[in-house]
C-alpha positions as CSV (number, residue, x, y, z in Angstrom):
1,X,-1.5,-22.4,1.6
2,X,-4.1,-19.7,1.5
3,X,-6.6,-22.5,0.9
4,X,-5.4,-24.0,4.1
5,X,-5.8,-21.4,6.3
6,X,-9.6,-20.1,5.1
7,X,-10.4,-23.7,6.1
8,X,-9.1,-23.1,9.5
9,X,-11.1,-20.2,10.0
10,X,-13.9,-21.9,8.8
11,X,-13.3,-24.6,11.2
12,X,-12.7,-22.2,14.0
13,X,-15.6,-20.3,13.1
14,X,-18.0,-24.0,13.1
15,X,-18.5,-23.3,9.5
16,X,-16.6,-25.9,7.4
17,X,-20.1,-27.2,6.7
18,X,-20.3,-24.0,4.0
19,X,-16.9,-23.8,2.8
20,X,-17.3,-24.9,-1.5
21,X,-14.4,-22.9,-2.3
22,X,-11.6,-24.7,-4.4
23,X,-8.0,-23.6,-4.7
24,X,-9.3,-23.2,-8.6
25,X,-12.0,-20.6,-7.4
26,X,-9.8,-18.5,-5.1
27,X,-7.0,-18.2,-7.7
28,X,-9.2,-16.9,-10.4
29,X,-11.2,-14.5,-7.4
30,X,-7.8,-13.0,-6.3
31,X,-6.2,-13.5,-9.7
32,X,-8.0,-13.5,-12.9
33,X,-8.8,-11.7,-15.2
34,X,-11.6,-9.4,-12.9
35,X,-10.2,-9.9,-9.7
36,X,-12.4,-9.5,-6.5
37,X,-10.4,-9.5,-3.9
38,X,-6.7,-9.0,-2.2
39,X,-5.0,-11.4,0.0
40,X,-1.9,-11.0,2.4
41,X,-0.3,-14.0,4.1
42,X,1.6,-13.7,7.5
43,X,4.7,-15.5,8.6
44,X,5.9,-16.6,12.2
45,X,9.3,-18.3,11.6
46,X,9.0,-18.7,8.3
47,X,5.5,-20.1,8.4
48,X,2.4,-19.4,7.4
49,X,0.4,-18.2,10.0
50,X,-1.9,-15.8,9.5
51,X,-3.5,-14.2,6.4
52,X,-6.2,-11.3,5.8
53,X,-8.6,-11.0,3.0
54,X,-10.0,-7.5,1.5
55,X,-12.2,-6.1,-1.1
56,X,-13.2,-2.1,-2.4
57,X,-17.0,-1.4,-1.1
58,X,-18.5,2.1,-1.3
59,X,-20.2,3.9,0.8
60,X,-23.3,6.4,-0.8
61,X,-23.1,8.4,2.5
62,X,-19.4,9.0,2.1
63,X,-19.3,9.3,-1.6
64,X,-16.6,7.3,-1.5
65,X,-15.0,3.6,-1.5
66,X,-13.7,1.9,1.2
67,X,-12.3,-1.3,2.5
68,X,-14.3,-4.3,3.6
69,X,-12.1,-6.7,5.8
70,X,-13.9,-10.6,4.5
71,X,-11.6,-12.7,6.6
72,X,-8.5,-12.0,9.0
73,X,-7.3,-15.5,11.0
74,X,-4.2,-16.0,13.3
75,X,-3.3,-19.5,13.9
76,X,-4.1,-20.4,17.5
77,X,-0.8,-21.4,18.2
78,X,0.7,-18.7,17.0
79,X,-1.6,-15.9,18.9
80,X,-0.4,-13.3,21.7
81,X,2.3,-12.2,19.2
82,X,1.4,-9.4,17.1
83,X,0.8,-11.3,13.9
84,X,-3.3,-10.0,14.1
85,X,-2.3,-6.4,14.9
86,X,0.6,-6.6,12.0
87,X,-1.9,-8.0,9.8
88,X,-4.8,-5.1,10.5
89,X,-2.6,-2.5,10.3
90,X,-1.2,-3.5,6.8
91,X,-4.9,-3.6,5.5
92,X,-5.0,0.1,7.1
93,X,-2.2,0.9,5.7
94,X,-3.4,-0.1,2.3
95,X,-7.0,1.7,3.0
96,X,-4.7,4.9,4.2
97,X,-3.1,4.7,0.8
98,X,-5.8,4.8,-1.4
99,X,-7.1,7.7,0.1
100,X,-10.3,5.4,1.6
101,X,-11.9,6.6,4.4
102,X,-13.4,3.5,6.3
103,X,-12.9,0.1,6.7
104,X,-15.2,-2.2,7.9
105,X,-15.5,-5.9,8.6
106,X,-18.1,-8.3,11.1
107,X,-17.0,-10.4,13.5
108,X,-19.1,-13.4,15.3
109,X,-21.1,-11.9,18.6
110,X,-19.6,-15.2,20.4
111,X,-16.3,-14.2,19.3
112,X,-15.2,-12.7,22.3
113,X,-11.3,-12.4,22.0
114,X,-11.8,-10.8,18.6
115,X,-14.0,-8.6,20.1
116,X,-12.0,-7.3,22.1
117,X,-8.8,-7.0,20.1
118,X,-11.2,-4.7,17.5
119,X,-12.0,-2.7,20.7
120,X,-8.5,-2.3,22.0
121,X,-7.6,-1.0,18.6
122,X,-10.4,1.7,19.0
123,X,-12.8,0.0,16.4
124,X,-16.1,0.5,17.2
125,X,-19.0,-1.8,17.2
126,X,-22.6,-0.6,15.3
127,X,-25.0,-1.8,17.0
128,X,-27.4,-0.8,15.7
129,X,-27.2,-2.5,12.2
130,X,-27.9,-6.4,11.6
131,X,-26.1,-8.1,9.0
132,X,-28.5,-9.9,6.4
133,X,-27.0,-12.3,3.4
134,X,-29.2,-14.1,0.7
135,X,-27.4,-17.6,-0.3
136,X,-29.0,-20.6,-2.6
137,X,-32.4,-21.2,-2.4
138,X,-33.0,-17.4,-1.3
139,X,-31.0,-15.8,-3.5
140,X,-32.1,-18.0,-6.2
141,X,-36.0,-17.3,-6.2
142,X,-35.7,-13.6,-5.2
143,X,-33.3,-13.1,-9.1
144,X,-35.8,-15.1,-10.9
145,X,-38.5,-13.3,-8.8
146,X,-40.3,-16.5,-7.8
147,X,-41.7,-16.1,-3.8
148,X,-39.8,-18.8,-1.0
């Protein structure tokens, strides 16, 4: 099910073009034998609707670790009932709980409704950081230090 859903964030998100994950890859990620990540599913009526997925970071400023929020989704139908804010708030609780004192996550700048819900739940936005990522190609001739 959990497969299901990250495709459709990744849908919602216009990024089904980069989804490679297999249900194969995400059971031994949240599973295996060096797990890399946590996962929660939420349920409307007995049905899956909504599921967040989290991972330890650290933070050199803090001297500490902390939570880093990859993915939370709500179903669209589903929306307007609490399911998002019950999700967050486990993953706080969880961050709470281990004595972490951050978490952080990114959301799309078109993402409006998101947006908002972070800011309604007194999240704050840093503006002044950009978000970079190295995939394939990049990646890929920067670790065999060849130049793009």
């Amino acid at each position: 099910m959990l497969v299901t859903l990250i495709r459709e964030l990744a849908e919602y998100e216009r990024l089904s073009h980069v989804v490679s994950m297999t249900e194969k890859m995400l059971e031994e990620a949240l599973f295996g034998s060096r797990s890399a990540a946590e996962a929660v599913i939420g349920y409307w009526d007995d049905e899956p609707a909504a599921y967040a997925v989290f991972f330890t970071n650290f933070s050199t400023f803090l001297g500490r670790p902390g939570l880093y929020l990859e993915d939370l989704f709500v179903r669209p139908a589903v929306r307007q009932n609490g399911i998002g804010r019950a999700m967050l708030r486990h993953v706080a609780q969880v961050c709470v709980q281990r004595g972490y004192p951050r978490m952080e996550w990114v959301v799309l700048n078109w993402n409006e409704p998101a947006i908002n819900f972070y800011k309604s739940l007194g999240a704050a936005a840093l503006t002044e950081w950009r978000v970079f990522h190295l995939t394939g190609d990049a990646l890929a001739n920067l670790a065999h230090n060849q130049t793009a």
